[in-house]
C-alpha positions in Angstrom: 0.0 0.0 0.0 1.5 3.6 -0.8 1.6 6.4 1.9 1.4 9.3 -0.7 -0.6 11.8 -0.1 -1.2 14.5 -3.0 -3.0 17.8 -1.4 -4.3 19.6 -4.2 -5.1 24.0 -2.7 -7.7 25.4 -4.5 -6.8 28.9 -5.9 -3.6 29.8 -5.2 -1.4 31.9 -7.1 -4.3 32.4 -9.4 -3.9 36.7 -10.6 -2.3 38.4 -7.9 -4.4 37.4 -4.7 -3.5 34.3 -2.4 0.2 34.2 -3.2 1.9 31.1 -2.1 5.6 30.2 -2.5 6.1 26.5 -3.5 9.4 26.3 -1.3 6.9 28.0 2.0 4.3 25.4 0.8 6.9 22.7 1.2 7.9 24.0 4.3 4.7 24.1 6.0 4.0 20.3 4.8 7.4 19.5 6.2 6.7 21.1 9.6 3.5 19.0 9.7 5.9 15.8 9.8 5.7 14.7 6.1 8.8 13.4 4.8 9.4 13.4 0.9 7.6 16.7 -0.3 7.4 17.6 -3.4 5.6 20.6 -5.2 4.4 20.7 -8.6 4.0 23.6 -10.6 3.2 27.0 -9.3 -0.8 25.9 -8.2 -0.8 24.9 -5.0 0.3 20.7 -5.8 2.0 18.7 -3.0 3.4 15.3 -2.8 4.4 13.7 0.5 4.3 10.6 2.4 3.3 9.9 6.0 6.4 9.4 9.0 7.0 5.9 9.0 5.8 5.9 12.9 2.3 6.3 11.8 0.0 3.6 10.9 -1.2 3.8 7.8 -5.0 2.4 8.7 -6.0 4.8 10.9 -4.5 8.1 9.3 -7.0 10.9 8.6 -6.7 13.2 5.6 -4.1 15.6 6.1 -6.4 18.6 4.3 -7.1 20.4 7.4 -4.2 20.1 9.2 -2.3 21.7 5.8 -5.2 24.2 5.4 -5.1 25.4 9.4 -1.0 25.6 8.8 -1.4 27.7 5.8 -3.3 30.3 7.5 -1.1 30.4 10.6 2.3 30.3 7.9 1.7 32.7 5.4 -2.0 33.8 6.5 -3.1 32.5 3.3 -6.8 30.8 3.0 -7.2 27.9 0.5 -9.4 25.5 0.8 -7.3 21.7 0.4 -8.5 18.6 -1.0 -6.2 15.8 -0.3 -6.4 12.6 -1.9 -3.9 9.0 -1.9 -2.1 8.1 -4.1 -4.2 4.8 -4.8 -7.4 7.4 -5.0 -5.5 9.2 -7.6 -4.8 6.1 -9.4 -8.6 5.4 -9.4 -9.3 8.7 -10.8 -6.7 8.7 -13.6 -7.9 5.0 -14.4 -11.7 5.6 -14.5 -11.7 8.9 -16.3 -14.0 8.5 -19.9 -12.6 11.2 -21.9 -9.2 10.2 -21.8 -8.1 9.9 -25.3 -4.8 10.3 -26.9 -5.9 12.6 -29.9 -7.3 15.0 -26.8 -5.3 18.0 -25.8 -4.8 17.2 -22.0 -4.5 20.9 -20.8 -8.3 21.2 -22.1 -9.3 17.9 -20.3 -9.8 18.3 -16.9 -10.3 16.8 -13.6 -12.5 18.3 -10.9 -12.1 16.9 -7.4 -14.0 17.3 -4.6 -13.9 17.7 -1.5 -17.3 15.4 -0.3 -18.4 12.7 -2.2 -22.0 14.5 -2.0 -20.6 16.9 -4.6 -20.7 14.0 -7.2 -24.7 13.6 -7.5 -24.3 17.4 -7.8 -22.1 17.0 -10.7 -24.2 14.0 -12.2 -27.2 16.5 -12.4 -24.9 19.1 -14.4 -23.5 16.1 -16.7 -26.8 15.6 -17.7 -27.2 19.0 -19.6 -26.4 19.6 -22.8 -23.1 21.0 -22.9 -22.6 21.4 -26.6 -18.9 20.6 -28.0 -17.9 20.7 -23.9 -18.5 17.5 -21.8 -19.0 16.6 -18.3 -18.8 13.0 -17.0 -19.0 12.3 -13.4 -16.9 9.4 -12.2 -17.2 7.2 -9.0 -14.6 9.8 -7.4 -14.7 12.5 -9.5 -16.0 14.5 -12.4 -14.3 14.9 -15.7 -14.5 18.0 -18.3 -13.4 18.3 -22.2 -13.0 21.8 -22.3 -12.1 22.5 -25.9 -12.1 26.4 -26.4 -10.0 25.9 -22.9 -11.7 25.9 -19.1 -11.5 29.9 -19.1 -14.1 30.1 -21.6 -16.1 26.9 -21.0 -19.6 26.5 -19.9 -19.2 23.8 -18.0 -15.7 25.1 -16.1 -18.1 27.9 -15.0 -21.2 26.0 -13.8 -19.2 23.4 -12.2 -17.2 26.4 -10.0 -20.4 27.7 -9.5 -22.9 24.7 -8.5 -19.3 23.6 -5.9 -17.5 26.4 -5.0 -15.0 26.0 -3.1 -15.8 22.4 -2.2 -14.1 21.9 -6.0 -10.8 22.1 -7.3 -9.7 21.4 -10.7 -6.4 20.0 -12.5 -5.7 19.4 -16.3 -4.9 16.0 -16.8 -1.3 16.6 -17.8 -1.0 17.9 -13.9 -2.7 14.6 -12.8 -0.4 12.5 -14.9 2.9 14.4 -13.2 1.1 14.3 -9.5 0.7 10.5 -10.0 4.4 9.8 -11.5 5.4 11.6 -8.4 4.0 9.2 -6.0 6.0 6.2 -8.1 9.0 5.2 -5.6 12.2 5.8 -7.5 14.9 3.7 -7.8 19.1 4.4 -6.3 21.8 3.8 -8.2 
């Protein structure tokens, strides 16, 4: 079983407001007691793993720990979804609109932070969307956003119907965030 967590901050370093270094952001996870953070991109991405001490059953989600830590840190307000890495694994493998002629910064992933949010996003993927799609899966919901999420219909209505109990990734950064919980090998 893997102890990666991926903590995924919605909002951050979006225009000027909420500004978050990665190398504070590591920090903060660090001074939690994670061991083996990582950052991705400039969007608010962590990868770590649990202390070894701590028994990987009854370990709950490190979101609000990260979330509280953030505030006191940098006095920064995100709200943080985390996720394992076997959860991630789920998502990238169940997702319907994965296909290799699709442009994956246009494809994206929206994940939530209670599994409620899903029959909310059920009822949305039954609209018609047009040339956009939205699919909910078993742990997430998934959206073909091909004039790019900015401009989307669906981007918009999903953000709106969720809030900020959504956060969204383009599945090139879900590909990276799961090769990042892949143990590597020493030379």
């Amino acid at each position: 079983m893997s102890d990666y967590w991926i903590a995924l901050l919605r909002g951050i370093n979006v225009g000027t407001a909420k500004r978050v270094a990665m190398s504070d952001l590591r920090a903060i996870v660090e001074g939690l007691g994670y061991r083996d953070v990582a950052t991705l991109l400039n969007s608010g991405n962590v990868v770590f793993r649990h202390p070894a001490n701590i028994n990987l059953r009854s370990k709950a989600s490190p979101a609000r720990a990260i979330q509280e830590a953030l505030v006191t840190r940098v006095g920064v307000s995100s709200n943080v979804i985390a996720i394992t890495a076997p959860a991630l694994d789920a998502i990238v493998r169940d997702n319907p609109l994965a296909r290799p002629s699709r442009d994956p910064a246009k494809l994206l992933v929206a994940l939530v932070r209670d599994a409620g949010a899903l029959g909310q996003l059920a009822t949305l993927a039954k609209r018609d969307w047009g040339a956009e799609i939205l699919r909910c899966g078993r742990a997430a919901g998934y959206l073909w956003c091909p004039d790019g999420s900015v401009a989307g219909e669906v981007f918009t209505a999903v953000n709106k119907t969720l809030g900020d109990g959504v956060t969204t990734r383009n599945w090139s950064t879900m590909l990276k965030l799961q090769a990042l919980t892949r143990p590597t090998t020493k030379d």
